[in-house]
Structure formats: structure tokens, C-alpha cells
MMTF fields as JSON, N, C-alpha, C and O atoms, coordinates in Angstrom:
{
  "mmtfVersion": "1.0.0",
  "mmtfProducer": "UNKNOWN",
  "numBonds": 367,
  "numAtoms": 368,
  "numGroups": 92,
  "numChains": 1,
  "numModels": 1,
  "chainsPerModel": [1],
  "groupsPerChain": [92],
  "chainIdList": ["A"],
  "bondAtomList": [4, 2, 8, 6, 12, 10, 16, 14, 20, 18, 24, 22, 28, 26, 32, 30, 36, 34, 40, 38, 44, 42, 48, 46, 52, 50, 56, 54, 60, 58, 64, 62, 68, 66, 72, 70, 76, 74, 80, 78, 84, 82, 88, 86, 92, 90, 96, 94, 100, 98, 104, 102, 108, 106, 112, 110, 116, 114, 120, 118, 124, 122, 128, 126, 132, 130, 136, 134, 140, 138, 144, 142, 148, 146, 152, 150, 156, 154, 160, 158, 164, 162, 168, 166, 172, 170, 176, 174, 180, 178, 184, 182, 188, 186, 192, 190, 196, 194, 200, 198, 204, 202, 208, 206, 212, 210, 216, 214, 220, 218, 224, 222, 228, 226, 232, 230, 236, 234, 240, 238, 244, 242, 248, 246, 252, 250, 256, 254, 260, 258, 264, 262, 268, 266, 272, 270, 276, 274, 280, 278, 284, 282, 288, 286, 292, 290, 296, 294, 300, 298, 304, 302, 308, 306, 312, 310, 316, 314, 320, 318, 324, 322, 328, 326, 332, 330, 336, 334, 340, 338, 344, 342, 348, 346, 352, 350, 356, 354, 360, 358, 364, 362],
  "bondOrderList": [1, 1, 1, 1, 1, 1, 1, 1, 1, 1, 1, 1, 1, 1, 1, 1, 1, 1, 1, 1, 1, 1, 1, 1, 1, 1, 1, 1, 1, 1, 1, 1, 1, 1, 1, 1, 1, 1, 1, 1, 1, 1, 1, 1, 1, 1, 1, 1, 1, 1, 1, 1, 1, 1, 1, 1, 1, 1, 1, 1, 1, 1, 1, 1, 1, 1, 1, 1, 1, 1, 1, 1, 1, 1, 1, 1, 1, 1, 1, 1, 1, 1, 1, 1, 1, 1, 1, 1, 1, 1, 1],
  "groupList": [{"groupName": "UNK", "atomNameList": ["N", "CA", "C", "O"], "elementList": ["N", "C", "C", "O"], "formalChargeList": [0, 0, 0, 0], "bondAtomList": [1, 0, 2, 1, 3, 2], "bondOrderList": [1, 1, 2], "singleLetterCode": "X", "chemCompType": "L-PEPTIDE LINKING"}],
  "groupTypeList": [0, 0, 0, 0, 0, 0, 0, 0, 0, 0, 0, 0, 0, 0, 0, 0, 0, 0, 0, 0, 0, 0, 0, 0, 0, 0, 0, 0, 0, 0, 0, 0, 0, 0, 0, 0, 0, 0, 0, 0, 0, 0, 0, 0, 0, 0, 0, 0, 0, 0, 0, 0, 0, 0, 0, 0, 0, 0, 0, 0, 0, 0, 0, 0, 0, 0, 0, 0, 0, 0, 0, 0, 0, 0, 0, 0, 0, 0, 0, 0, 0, 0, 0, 0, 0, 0, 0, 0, 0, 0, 0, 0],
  "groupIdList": [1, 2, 3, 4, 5, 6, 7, 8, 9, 10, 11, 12, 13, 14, 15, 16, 17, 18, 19, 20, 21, 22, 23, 24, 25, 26, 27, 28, 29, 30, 31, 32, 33, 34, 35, 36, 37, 38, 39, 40, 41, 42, 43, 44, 45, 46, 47, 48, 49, 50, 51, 52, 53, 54, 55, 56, 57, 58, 59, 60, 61, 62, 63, 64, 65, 66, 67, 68, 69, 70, 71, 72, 73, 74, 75, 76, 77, 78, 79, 80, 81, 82, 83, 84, 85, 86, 87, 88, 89, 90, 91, 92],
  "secStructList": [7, 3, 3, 3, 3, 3, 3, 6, 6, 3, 3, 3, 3, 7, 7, 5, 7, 1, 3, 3, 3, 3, 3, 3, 6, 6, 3, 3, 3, 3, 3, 3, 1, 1, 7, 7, 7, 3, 3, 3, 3, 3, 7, 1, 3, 3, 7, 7, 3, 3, 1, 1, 7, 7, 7, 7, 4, 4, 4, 4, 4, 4, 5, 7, 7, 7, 5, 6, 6, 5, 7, 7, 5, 3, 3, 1, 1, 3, 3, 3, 3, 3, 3, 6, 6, 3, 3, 3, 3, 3, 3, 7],
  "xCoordList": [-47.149, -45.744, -45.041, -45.615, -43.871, -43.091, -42.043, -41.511, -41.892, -40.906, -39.629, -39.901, -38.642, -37.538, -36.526, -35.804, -36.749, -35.969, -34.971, -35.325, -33.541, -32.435, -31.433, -30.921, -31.194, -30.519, -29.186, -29.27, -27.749, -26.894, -27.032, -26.173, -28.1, -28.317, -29.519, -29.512, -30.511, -31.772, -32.227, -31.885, -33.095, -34.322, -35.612, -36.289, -35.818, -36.719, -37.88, -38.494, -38.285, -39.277, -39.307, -38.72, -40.417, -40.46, -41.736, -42.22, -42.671, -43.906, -44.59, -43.952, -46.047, -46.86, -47.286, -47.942, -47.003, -47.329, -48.53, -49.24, -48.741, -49.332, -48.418, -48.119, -47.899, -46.903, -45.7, -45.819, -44.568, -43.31, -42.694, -42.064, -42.924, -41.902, -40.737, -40.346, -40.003, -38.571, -37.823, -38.176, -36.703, -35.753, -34.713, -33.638, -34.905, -33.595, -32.887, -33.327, -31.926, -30.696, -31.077, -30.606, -32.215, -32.444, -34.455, -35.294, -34.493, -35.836, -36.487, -35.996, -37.987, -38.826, -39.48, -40.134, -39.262, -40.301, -41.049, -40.83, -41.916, -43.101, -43.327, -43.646, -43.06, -43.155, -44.216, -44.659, -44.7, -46.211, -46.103, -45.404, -46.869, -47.08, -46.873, -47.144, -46.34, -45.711, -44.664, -44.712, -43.762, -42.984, -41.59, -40.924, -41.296, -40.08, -39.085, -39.266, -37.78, -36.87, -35.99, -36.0, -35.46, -34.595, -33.913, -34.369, -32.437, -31.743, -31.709, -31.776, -31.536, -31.487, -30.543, -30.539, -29.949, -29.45, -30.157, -30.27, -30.491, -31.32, -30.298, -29.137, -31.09, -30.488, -31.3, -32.046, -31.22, -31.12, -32.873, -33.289, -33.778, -35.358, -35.884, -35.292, -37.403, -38.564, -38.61, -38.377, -38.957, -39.551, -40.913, -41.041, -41.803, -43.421, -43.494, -43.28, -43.823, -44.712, -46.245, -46.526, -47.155, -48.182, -49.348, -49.128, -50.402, -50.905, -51.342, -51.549, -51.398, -51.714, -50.724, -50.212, -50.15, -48.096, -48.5, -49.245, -47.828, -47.073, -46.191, -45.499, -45.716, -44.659, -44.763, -45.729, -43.133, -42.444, -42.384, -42.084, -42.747, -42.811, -40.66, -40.058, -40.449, -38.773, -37.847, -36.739, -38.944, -38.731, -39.939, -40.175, -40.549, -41.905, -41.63, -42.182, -40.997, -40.682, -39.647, -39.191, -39.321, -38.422, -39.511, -39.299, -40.355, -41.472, -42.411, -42.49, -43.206, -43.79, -45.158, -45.274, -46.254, -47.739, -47.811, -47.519, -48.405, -48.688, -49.991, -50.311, -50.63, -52.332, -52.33, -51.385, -54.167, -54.083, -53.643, -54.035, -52.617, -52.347, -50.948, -50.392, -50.243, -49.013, -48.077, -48.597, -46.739, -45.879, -44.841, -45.254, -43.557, -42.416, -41.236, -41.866, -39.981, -38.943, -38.082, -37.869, -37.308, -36.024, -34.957, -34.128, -34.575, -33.226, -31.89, -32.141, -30.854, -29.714, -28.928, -28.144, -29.367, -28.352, -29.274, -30.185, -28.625, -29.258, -29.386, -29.396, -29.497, -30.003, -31.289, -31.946, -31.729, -33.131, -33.091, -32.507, -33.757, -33.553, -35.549, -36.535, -35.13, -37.009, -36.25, -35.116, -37.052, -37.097, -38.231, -38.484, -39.102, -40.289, -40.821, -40.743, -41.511, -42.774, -42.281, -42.842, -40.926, -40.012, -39.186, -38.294, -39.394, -38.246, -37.303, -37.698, -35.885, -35.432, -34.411, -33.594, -34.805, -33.966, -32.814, -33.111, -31.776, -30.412, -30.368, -30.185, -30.597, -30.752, -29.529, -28.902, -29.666, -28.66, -29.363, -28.734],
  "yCoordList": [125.102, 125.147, 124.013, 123.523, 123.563, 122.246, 122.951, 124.042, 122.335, 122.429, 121.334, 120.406, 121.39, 120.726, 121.322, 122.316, 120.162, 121.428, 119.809, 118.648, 120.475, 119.627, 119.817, 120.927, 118.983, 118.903, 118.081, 116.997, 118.275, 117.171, 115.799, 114.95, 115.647, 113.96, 113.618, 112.387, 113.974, 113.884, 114.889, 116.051, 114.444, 115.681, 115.349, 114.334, 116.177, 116.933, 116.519, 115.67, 117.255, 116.914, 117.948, 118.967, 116.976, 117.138, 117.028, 115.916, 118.191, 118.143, 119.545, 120.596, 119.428, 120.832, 121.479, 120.858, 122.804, 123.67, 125.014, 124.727, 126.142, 126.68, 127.96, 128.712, 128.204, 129.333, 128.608, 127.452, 129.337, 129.203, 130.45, 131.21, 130.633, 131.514, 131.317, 130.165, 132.12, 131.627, 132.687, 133.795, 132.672, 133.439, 133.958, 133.359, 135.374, 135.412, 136.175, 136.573, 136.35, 137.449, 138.756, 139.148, 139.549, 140.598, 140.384, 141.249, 139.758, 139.367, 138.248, 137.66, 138.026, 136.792, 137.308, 138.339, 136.703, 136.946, 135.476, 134.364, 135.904, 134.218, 134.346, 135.361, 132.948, 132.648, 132.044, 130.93, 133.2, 132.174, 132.041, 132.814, 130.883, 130.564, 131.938, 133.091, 131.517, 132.256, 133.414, 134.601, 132.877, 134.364, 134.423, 133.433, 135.67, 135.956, 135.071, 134.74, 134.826, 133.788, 134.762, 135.963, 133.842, 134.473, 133.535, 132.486, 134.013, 133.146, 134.066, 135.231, 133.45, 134.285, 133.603, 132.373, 134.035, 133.4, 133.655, 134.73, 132.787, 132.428, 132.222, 131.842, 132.616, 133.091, 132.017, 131.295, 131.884, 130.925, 131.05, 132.185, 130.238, 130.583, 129.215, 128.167, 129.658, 128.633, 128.96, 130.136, 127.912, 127.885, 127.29, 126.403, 127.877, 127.63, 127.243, 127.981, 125.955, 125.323, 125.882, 126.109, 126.034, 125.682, 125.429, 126.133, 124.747, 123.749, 122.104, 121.916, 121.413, 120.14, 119.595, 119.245, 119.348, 119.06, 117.679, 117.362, 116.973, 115.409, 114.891, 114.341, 114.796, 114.781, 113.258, 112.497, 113.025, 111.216, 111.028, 111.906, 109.677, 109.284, 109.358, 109.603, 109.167, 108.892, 110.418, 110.473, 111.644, 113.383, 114.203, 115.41, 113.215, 114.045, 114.601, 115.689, 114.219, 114.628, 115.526, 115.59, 116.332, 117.458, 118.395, 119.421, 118.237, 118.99, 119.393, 118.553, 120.813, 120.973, 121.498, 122.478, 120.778, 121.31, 122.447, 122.526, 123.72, 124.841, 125.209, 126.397, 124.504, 124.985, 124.064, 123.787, 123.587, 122.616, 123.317, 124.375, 122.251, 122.951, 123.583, 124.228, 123.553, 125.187, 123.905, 123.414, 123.423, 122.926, 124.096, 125.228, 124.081, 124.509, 124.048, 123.063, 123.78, 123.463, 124.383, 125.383, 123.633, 124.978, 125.158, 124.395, 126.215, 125.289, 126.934, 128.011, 126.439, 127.442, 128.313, 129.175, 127.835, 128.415, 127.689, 126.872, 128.368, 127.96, 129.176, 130.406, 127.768, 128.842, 128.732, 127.716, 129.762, 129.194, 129.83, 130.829, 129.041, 129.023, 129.061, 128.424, 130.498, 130.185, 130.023, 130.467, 129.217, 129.403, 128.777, 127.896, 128.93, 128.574, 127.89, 126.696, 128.239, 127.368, 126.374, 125.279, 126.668, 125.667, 126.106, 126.914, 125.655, 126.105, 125.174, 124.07, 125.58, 124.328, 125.151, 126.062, 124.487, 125.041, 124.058, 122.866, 124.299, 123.843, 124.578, 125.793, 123.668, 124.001, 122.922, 121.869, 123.597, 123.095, 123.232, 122.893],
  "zCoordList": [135.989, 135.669, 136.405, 137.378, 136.035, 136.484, 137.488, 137.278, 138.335, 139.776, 140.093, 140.855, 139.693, 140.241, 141.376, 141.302, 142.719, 143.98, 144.04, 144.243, 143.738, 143.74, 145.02, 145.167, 145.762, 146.242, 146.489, 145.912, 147.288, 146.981, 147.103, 146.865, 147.468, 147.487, 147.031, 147.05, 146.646, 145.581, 145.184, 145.405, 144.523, 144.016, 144.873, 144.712, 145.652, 146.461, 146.276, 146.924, 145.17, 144.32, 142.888, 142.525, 142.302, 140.442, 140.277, 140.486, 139.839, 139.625, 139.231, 139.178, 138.944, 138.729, 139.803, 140.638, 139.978, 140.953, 140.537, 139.573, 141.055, 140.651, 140.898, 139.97, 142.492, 142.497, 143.262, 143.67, 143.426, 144.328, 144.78, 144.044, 146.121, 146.766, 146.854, 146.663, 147.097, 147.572, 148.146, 147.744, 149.136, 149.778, 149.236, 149.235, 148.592, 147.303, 148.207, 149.285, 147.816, 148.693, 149.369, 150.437, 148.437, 149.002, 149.58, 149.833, 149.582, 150.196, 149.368, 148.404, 150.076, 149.182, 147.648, 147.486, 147.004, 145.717, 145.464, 145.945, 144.606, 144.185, 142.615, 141.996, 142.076, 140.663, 140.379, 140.657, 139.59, 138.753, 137.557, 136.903, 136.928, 135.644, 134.653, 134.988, 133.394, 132.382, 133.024, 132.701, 133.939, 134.519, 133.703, 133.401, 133.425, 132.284, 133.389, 134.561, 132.283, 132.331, 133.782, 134.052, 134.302, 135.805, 136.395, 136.849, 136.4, 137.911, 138.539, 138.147, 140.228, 141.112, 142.423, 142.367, 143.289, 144.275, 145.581, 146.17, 145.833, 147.307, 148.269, 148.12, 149.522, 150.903, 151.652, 150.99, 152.802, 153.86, 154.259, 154.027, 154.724, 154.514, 153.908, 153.648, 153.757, 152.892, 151.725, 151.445, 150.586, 149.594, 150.095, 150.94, 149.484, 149.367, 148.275, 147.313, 148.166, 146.9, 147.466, 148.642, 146.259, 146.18, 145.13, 144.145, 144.994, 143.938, 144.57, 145.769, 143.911, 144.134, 144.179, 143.115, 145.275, 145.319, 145.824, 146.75, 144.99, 145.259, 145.617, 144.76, 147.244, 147.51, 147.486, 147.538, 147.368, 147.154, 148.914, 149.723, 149.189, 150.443, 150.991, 152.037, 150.259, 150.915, 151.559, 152.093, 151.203, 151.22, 151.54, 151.578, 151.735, 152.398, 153.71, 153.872, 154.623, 155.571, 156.112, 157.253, 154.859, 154.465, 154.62, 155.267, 154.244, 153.692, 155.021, 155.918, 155.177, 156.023, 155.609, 154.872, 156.132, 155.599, 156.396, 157.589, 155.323, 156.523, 155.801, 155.828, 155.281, 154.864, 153.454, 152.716, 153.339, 152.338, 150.834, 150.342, 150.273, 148.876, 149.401, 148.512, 150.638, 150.742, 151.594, 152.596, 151.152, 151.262, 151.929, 151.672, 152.746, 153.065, 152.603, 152.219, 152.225, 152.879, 152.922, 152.236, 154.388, 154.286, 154.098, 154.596, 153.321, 152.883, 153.475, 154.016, 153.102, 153.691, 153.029, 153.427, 151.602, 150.125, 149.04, 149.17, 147.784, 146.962, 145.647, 145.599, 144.412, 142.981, 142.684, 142.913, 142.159, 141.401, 139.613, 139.194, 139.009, 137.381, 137.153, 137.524, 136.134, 135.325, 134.286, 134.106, 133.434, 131.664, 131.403, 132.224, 130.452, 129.78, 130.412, 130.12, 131.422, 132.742, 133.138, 133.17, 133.572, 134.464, 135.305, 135.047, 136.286, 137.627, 138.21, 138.585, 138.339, 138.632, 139.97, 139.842, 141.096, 141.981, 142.654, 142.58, 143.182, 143.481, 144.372, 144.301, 145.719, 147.314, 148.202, 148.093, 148.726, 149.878, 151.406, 152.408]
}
């Protein structure tokens, strides 16, 4: 599935993942491939990428390795959007 994590001054990153956690208001949930359509509002915490993640050298260092294949970042607020094996999150 495709991953867009937007923030006010770039995009994060844009690529194929396999799952994504994330910090929603009332606790963590994780999105895998084919998951029914959902916004949700995220609370302050990590998103976990994980998959064969390609991070861009200019935001890699947003990013925290915590096991091969399992990315972090953390963010303070934020939306997250499914629709048809796409996630597009709007972090702060």
C-alpha cells in the first residue's frame, strides 16, 4: 500500500509500505493492506512505518530506525486518511 506523511513544510515521505501504526486519539491502531476507508485524528506519539521504506536523504533524519524494515517519526497532532490502499497522513 502507498504512504504519504505530510507535513507543513514537506512531505516526509511517499512510498510502499507493508503496515502503519499510528497514535489516534483514543489509543494506537495499525493499517494493513486492503483496510476499509477511515479518517481518524491522531494524538501526540509515533507513527511506525514498516516494509522496505525509502527514506529521502533531506528527512531521513526525522526518522528513527528501531529494527530492520521499522521506521518512527514523531509527531504532535495530526490526520490520517485510508481510501483504496492509500494513506495519506497530515502531521504536525
Amino acid at each position: 500500500m502507498y504512504l504519504e506523511i505530510v507535513s507543513p513544510e514537506a512531505t516526509l515521505y511517499a512510498g510502499e509500505i507493508s503496515s502503519v501504526s499510528a497514535p489516534g486519539k483514543d489509543g494506537f491502531f495499525q493499517i494493513l493492506s486492503a483496510h476499509a476507508a477511515l479518517v481518524a485524528s491522531l494524538g501526540a506519539g509515533e507513527i511506525k512505518l514498516q516494509g522496505v521504506v525509502e527514506l529521502s536523504p533531506e528527512h531521513a533524519s526525522k526518522f528513527a530506525a528501531l529494527e530492520k524494515g521499522v521506521y518512527s517519526l514523531s509527531i504532535q497532532s495530526g490526520t490520517l486518511e485510508v481510501k483504496n490502499n492509500k494513506i495519506i497522513v497530515l502531521a504536525d
